[in-house]
N, C-alpha and C positions, 0 to 999 in steps of 0.2 A: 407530309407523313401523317397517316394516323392515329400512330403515337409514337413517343419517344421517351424511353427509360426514364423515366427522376424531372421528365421535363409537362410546360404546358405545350397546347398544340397551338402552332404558329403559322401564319400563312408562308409559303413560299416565297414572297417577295420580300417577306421580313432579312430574311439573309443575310448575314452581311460579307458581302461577294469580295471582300477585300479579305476575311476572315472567318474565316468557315469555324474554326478550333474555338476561337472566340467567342461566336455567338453562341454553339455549343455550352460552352463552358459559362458564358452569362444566364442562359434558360435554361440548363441545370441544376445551374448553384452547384456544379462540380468543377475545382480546378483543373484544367488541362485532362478533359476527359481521354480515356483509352479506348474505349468500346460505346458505342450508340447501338441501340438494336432500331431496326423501323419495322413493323408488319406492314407489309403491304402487298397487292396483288399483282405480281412481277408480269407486264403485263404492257399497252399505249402509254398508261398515265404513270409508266416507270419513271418518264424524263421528268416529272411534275412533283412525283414521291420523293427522288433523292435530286436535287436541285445543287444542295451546298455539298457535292460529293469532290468532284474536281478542287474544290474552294477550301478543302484543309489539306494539313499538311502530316497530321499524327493521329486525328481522330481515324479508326477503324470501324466500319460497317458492317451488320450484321442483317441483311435484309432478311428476312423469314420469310420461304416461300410456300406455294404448294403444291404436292407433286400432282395433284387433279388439276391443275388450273394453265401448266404450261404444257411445250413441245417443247423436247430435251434439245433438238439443234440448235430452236431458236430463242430459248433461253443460255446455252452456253455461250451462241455467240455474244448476246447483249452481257451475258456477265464478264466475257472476254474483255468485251470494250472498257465496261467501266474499272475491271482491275488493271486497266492500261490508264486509264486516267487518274485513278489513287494512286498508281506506285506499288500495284502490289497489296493495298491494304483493307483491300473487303475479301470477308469471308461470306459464309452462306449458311445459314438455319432452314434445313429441312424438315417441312411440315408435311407427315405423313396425312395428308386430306382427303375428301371426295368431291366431287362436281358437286356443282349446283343439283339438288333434287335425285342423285346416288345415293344410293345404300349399298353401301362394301360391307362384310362381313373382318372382322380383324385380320384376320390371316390374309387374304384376298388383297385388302388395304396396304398389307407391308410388303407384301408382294410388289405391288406396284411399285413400292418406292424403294423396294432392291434393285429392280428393271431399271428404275429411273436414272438412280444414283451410279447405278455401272454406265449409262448412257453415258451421263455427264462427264462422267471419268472419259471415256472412251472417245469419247466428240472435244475434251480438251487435250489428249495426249496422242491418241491412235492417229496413224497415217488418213485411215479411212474408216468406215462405220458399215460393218454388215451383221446386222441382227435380226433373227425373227423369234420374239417374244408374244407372251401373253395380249400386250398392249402398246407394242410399236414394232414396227417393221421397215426398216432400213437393207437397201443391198446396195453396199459400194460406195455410200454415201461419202463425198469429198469433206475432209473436215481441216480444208484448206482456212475457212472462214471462221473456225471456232478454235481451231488449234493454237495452244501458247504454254510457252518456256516455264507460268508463274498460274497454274489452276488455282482458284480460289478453294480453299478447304471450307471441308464439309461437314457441320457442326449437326449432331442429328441425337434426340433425346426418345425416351421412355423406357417403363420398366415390363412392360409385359415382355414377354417369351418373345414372340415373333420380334417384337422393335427392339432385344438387347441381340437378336443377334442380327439382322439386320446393319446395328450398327459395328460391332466386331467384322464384318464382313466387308463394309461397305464404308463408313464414317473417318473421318481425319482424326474428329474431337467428340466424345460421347458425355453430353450434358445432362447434366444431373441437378436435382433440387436440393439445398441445404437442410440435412439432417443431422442427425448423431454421429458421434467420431466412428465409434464403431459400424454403423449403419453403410457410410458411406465407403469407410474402407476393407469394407465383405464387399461391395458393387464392384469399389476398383479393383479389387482381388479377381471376382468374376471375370470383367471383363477383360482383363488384361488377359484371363485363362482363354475365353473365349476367341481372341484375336488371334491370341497365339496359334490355336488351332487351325486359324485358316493363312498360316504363316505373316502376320500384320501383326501393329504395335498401333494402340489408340493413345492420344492422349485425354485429356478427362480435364473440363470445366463446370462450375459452380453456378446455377442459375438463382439469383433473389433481386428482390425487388428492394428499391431504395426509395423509403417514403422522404420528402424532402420538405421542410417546413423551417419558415426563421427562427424559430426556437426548439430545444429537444422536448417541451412539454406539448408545443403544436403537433410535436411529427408521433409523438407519444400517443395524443390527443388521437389523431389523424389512424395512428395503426389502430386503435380499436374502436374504433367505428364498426 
Protein backbone atom coordinates (compact mmCIF):
# COMPACT_ATOMS: atom_id res chain seq x y z
CA UNK A 1 0.00 0.00 0.00
CA UNK A 2 0.92 3.61 -0.38
CA UNK A 3 -0.26 4.53 2.76
CA UNK A 4 -1.90 3.43 5.48
CA UNK A 5 -3.87 5.59 8.11
CA UNK A 6 -1.72 6.09 11.60
CA UNK A 7 0.79 3.52 10.08
CA UNK A 8 4.57 3.37 8.49
CA UNK A 9 4.87 2.04 4.90
CA UNK A 10 5.73 -1.58 4.84
CA UNK A 11 6.73 -3.95 2.13
CA UNK A 12 4.18 -6.64 1.29
CA UNK A 13 6.04 -9.52 2.29
CA UNK A 14 6.11 -7.97 5.74
CA UNK A 15 2.58 -9.41 6.50
CA UNK A 16 2.10 -11.47 8.71
CA UNK A 17 -0.03 -14.09 6.69
CA UNK A 18 -1.10 -15.84 9.86
CA UNK A 19 -2.65 -12.53 11.00
CA UNK A 20 -3.55 -9.78 9.05
CA UNK A 21 -5.51 -7.88 12.27
CA UNK A 22 -2.34 -8.14 14.01
CA UNK A 23 0.00 -6.82 12.14
CA UNK A 24 -2.39 -4.03 11.37
CA UNK A 25 -2.77 -3.32 14.88
CA UNK A 26 1.31 -3.71 15.67
CA UNK A 27 2.22 -0.82 12.61
CA UNK A 28 -0.62 1.18 13.88
CA UNK A 29 -0.02 1.29 17.49
CA UNK A 30 -3.99 0.94 17.26
CA UNK A 31 -5.70 -1.88 19.26
CA UNK A 32 -7.66 -4.15 17.14
CA UNK A 33 -8.19 -1.62 14.37
CA UNK A 34 -11.80 -1.28 12.70
CA UNK A 35 -11.17 0.66 9.52
CA UNK A 36 -7.52 0.79 7.31
CA UNK A 37 -8.02 3.28 4.41
CA UNK A 38 -5.31 2.25 1.46
CA UNK A 39 -4.96 4.86 -1.62
CA UNK A 40 -4.20 3.07 -4.25
CA UNK A 41 -4.82 2.76 -8.11
CA UNK A 42 -7.38 -0.03 -8.31
CA UNK A 43 -5.87 -1.36 -11.16
CA UNK A 44 -2.61 -5.03 -12.12
CA UNK A 45 -0.90 -4.05 -8.96
CA UNK A 46 -4.47 -4.31 -7.02
CA UNK A 47 -3.27 -8.03 -5.95
CA UNK A 48 0.27 -6.24 -4.69
CA UNK A 49 -1.71 -3.16 -2.79
CA UNK A 50 -4.08 -5.24 -0.68
CA UNK A 51 -1.94 -8.46 -0.07
CA UNK A 52 -3.17 -8.88 3.91
CA UNK A 53 -6.86 -8.44 2.69
CA UNK A 54 -8.01 -12.37 2.82
CA UNK A 55 -5.52 -12.57 6.20
CA UNK A 56 -7.91 -10.63 8.60
CA UNK A 57 -10.64 -11.31 10.11
CA UNK A 58 -12.31 -7.67 11.59
CA UNK A 59 -10.10 -5.20 10.02
CA UNK A 60 -12.35 -3.40 7.17
CA UNK A 61 -10.87 -1.79 3.99
CA UNK A 62 -11.48 1.17 2.51
CA UNK A 63 -9.63 1.29 -0.76
CA UNK A 64 -10.01 4.91 -2.29
CA UNK A 65 -10.46 4.68 -5.90
CA UNK A 66 -10.59 6.81 -8.98
CA UNK A 67 -13.55 7.27 -11.05
CA UNK A 68 -10.87 8.40 -14.17
CA UNK A 69 -8.64 5.54 -13.59
CA UNK A 70 -11.10 2.31 -13.96
CA UNK A 71 -13.95 0.56 -16.16
CA UNK A 72 -17.01 0.29 -14.12
CA UNK A 73 -17.49 -3.74 -15.18
CA UNK A 74 -14.11 -4.42 -14.42
CA UNK A 75 -13.75 -2.92 -11.43
CA UNK A 76 -16.96 -4.21 -9.89
CA UNK A 77 -16.06 -7.53 -10.80
CA UNK A 78 -12.49 -7.31 -8.90
CA UNK A 79 -14.33 -5.64 -6.05
CA UNK A 80 -16.98 -8.46 -6.10
CA UNK A 81 -14.10 -10.96 -5.55
CA UNK A 82 -12.39 -9.43 -2.92
CA UNK A 83 -15.76 -8.63 -0.75
CA UNK A 84 -16.19 -12.50 -1.23
CA UNK A 85 -12.84 -12.89 0.38
CA UNK A 86 -13.27 -10.43 3.47
CA UNK A 87 -16.58 -11.63 4.32
CA UNK A 88 -18.33 -8.84 3.31
CA UNK A 89 -16.02 -6.22 4.93
CA UNK A 90 -14.57 -3.75 2.42
CA UNK A 91 -16.14 -0.75 1.47
CA UNK A 92 -15.10 1.68 -1.16
CA UNK A 93 -14.00 5.69 -1.19
CA UNK A 94 -14.81 7.28 -4.36
CA UNK A 95 -12.54 9.67 -5.64
CA UNK A 96 -13.99 12.00 -7.93
CA UNK A 97 -10.59 12.22 -10.31
CA UNK A 98 -9.27 12.95 -13.92
CA UNK A 99 -6.84 10.84 -16.06
CA UNK A 100 -3.58 11.37 -16.51
CA UNK A 101 -3.07 14.92 -18.34
CA UNK A 102 -7.38 15.62 -18.27
CA UNK A 103 -8.68 18.81 -17.52
CA UNK A 104 -12.46 18.34 -16.30
CA UNK A 105 -14.13 21.26 -15.44
CA UNK A 106 -16.06 20.56 -11.75
CA UNK A 107 -19.35 20.08 -12.96
CA UNK A 108 -18.22 17.67 -16.02
CA UNK A 109 -15.94 15.87 -13.23
CA UNK A 110 -18.96 14.98 -10.94
CA UNK A 111 -20.70 13.99 -13.66
CA UNK A 112 -18.66 11.40 -14.50
CA UNK A 113 -18.61 10.02 -11.16
CA UNK A 114 -22.65 10.02 -11.07
CA UNK A 115 -22.38 7.83 -14.33
CA UNK A 116 -19.89 5.79 -12.54
CA UNK A 117 -21.32 5.15 -9.28
CA UNK A 118 -24.84 4.22 -10.96
CA UNK A 119 -22.77 1.80 -13.02
CA UNK A 120 -21.42 0.25 -10.11
CA UNK A 121 -24.59 0.07 -8.54
CA UNK A 122 -26.02 -1.47 -11.67
CA UNK A 123 -23.21 -4.17 -12.61
CA UNK A 124 -23.49 -5.25 -8.72
CA UNK A 125 -27.34 -5.74 -8.36
CA UNK A 126 -29.05 -5.47 -12.08
CA UNK A 127 -29.70 -8.65 -14.08
CA UNK A 128 -28.01 -7.03 -16.96
CA UNK A 129 -26.30 -3.48 -17.88
CA UNK A 130 -27.79 -1.23 -20.74
CA UNK A 131 -26.63 2.24 -20.69
CA UNK A 132 -25.66 4.98 -23.05
CA UNK A 133 -24.11 7.72 -21.16
CA UNK A 134 -21.82 10.59 -21.42
CA UNK A 135 -18.78 8.30 -20.84
CA UNK A 136 -19.54 4.64 -21.10
CA UNK A 137 -21.81 2.79 -23.22
CA UNK A 138 -23.04 -0.70 -22.50
CA UNK A 139 -26.09 -2.78 -24.32
CA UNK A 140 -27.19 -5.81 -22.65
CA UNK A 141 -24.11 -6.21 -20.81
CA UNK A 142 -24.30 -9.77 -18.69
CA UNK A 143 -23.62 -8.83 -15.13
CA UNK A 144 -23.42 -12.58 -14.53
CA UNK A 145 -19.60 -11.84 -13.42
CA UNK A 146 -20.10 -8.88 -11.17
CA UNK A 147 -23.37 -9.45 -9.73
CA UNK A 148 -23.54 -10.27 -5.62
CA UNK A 149 -26.06 -10.66 -2.81
CA UNK A 150 -23.35 -8.15 -0.60
CA UNK A 151 -22.20 -4.79 -2.93
CA UNK A 152 -19.69 -3.03 -1.10
CA UNK A 153 -20.83 0.51 0.01
CA UNK A 154 -20.02 3.39 -1.32
CA UNK A 155 -18.36 6.07 0.81
CA UNK A 156 -17.99 9.33 -1.27
CA UNK A 157 -17.04 13.10 0.15
CA UNK A 158 -17.02 16.85 -0.72
CA UNK A 159 -18.61 20.04 -0.06
CA UNK A 160 -19.16 21.73 -3.38
CA UNK A 161 -22.77 21.80 -4.89
CA UNK A 162 -22.32 19.30 -7.68
CA UNK A 163 -20.31 16.54 -5.14
CA UNK A 164 -23.12 17.11 -2.22
CA UNK A 165 -25.57 16.09 -4.38
CA UNK A 166 -23.91 13.60 -6.33
CA UNK A 167 -23.62 11.90 -3.16
CA UNK A 168 -27.33 12.21 -1.90
CA UNK A 169 -28.02 10.70 -5.06
CA UNK A 170 -25.74 8.18 -5.49
CA UNK A 171 -23.45 7.48 -2.09
CA UNK A 172 -24.28 4.62 0.80
CA UNK A 173 -22.05 6.98 3.26
CA UNK A 174 -21.35 10.77 2.81
CA UNK A 175 -17.87 11.74 4.46
CA UNK A 176 -17.19 14.53 5.82
CA UNK A 177 -13.99 16.39 7.62
CA UNK A 178 -14.11 17.12 11.52
CA UNK A 179 -15.45 20.38 12.23
CA UNK A 180 -17.71 22.27 14.60
CA UNK A 181 -20.71 20.72 16.28
CA UNK A 182 -22.90 23.15 14.76
CA UNK A 183 -21.00 23.04 11.46
CA UNK A 184 -21.27 19.56 10.86
CA UNK A 185 -24.89 19.22 11.97
CA UNK A 186 -26.38 21.93 9.31
CA UNK A 187 -24.38 19.36 6.63
CA UNK A 188 -26.06 16.49 8.16
CA UNK A 189 -29.23 18.33 8.26
CA UNK A 190 -28.63 19.06 4.38
CA UNK A 191 -27.91 16.04 3.40
CA UNK A 192 -30.32 14.05 4.93
CA UNK A 193 -32.75 16.83 3.14
CA UNK A 194 -31.16 16.25 -0.03
CA UNK A 195 -31.33 12.34 -0.06
CA UNK A 196 -34.60 12.53 0.98
CA UNK A 197 -35.55 14.27 -2.13
CA UNK A 198 -34.39 11.72 -4.29
CA UNK A 199 -36.24 9.11 -2.08
CA UNK A 200 -32.75 7.59 -0.21
CA UNK A 201 -31.42 7.86 3.34
CA UNK A 202 -27.39 8.43 3.53
CA UNK A 203 -25.61 7.73 6.38
CA UNK A 204 -22.63 10.09 7.25
CA UNK A 205 -18.79 9.38 8.58
CA UNK A 206 -16.04 11.45 10.10
CA UNK A 207 -12.84 11.89 8.13
CA UNK A 208 -9.39 12.79 10.49
CA UNK A 209 -6.28 11.86 10.61
CA UNK A 210 -4.53 10.13 13.68
CA UNK A 211 -1.01 11.36 14.18
CA UNK A 212 0.58 8.55 16.23
CA UNK A 213 3.74 8.94 18.17
CA UNK A 214 5.11 7.08 21.70
CA UNK A 215 4.31 9.88 23.57
CA UNK A 216 1.51 12.68 23.62
CA UNK A 217 4.20 15.41 23.48
CA UNK A 218 5.92 13.53 20.31
CA UNK A 219 2.54 13.30 18.41
CA UNK A 220 2.00 17.12 19.95
CA UNK A 221 5.30 17.78 18.70
CA UNK A 222 4.47 15.90 15.27
CA UNK A 223 0.93 17.86 14.64
CA UNK A 224 2.56 21.22 14.38
CA UNK A 225 5.23 20.82 12.31
Amino acid sequence: PREVSGAREVPAAAVDQTNGDDFYAKNTKVTAPEWTEFHIEWNERTADALPSAPMTTSTRLLPAVRVGEFDPPMFARAAKSLQQVMDGRLTINIISSELAGETLGSVERYRRTAEAMQLLRSFWTDQSVTHHGDHWRYDGLSTAPTRTRTPPPMYFGGTSEPAREVAAQHADCYLMWVEGVASIGALVAEMRERAAAHGRTLRFGLRTHVIVRDTDDEARAAAAE
